[in-house]
N, C-alpha and C positions, 0 to 999 in steps of 0.2 A: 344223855347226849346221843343225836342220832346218827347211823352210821358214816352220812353224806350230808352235807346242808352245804347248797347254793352259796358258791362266792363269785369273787372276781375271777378270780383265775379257771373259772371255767368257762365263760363269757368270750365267747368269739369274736363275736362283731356281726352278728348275721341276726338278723331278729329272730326270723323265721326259727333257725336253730336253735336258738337260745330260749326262745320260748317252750320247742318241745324238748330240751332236755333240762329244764325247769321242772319242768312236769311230771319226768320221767324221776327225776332226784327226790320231789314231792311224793312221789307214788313208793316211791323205795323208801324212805322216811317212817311214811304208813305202816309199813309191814312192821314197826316197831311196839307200836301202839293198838294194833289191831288183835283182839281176844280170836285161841284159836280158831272158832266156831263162824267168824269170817275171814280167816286170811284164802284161803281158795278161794274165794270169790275174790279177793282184791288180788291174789296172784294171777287171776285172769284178766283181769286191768289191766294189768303189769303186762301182759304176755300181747293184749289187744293193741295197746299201746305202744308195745317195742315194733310190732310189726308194723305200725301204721309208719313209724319214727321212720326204721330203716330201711320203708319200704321208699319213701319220700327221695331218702337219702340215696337210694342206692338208684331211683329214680333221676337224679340230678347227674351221678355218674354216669349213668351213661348217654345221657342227652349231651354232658359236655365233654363226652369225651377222655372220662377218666378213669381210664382201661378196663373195663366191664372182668378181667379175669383178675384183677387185682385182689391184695389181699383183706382190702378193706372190708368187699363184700362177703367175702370168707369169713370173717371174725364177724359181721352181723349173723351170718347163718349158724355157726356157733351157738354162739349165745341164745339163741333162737331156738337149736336145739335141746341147752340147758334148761332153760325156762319152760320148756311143752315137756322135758323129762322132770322136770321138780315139780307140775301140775300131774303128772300122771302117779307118781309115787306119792303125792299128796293125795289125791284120789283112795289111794292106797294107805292109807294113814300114817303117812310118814313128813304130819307137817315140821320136827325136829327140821328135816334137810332145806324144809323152802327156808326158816330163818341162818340158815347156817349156809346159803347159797348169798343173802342177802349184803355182806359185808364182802363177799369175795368180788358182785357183783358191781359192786362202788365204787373197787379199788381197779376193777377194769375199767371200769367207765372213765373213773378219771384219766386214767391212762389215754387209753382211748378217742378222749375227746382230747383232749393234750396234745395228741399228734396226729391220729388219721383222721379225726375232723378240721380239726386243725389245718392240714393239709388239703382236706377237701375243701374247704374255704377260702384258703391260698388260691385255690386252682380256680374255682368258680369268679373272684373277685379278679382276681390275673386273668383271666378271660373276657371276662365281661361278659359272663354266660346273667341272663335275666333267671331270677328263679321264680319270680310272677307270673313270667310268660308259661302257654299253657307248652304242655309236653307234648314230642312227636309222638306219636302213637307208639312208635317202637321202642324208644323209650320206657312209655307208661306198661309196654308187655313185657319189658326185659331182653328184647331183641337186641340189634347190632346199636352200636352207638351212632350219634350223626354228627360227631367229632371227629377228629384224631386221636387216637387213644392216647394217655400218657403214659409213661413207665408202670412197672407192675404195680407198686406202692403208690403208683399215683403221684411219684413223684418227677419232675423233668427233668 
């Protein structure tokens, strides 16, 4: 059994979301089945893939407005950090750590998507923020928001 498998209860309502953390659950999955002598390379999937996810994401917050210092984007950079230290020590030959980072990883995520996406969907669908439409530019650099911010958690 693997550590995370896709159900309802992580399913948003957002396609877009739900498709990349589809994806992302699929990619984690992987690391189960994967003989050591490729898992580095699919932990850099892993790692190309979380940045594109939460780059997105973190992109959305601040186009609508949803408090760019918040701690959402804090626990992307996190893990973010995790994931570039579990490739560097794997590097290092210490693939034991990426499979033993891989269940901790799950058990955040669902967390995670649980509530602070969850709330980032709140916010965006309560808004009526488009996530089709293209990005203000300062948005897509991580500049100022072109919102109102919301509470630190993103929440009103």
């Amino acid at each position: 059994m693997t550590t995370l498998q896709w159900d309802d209860q992580l399913h948003l309502d957002l396609p877009q979301l739900d498709t990349i953390h589809r994806e992302f659950v699929d990619l984690l999955a992987q690391t189960e089945q994967t003989p050591d002598g490729e898992l580095l390379a699919l932990w850099q999937d892993i790692i190309t893939h979380t940045e594109e996810h939460f780059g997105l994401e973190d992109r959305w917050m601040l186009a609508a407005g949803f408090a760019p210092e918040n701690c959402h984007m804090h626990q992307h950079k996190a893990v973010l950090d995790v994931l570039h230290e579990g490739a560097k020590r794997a590097q290092a030959g210490d693939l034991p750590l990426l499979r033993s980072i891989v269940p901790e990883l799950a058990s955040w995520f669902i967390n995670h998507a649980k509530t602070m996406d969850a709330a980032l969907v709140y916010h965006l669908q309560s808004t009526g923020f488009d996530i089709d439409a293209p990005l203000p530019a300062a948005a897509a650099t991580g500049a100022q928001a072109t919102a109102p911010a919301a509470s630190a958690c993103g929440c009103s």
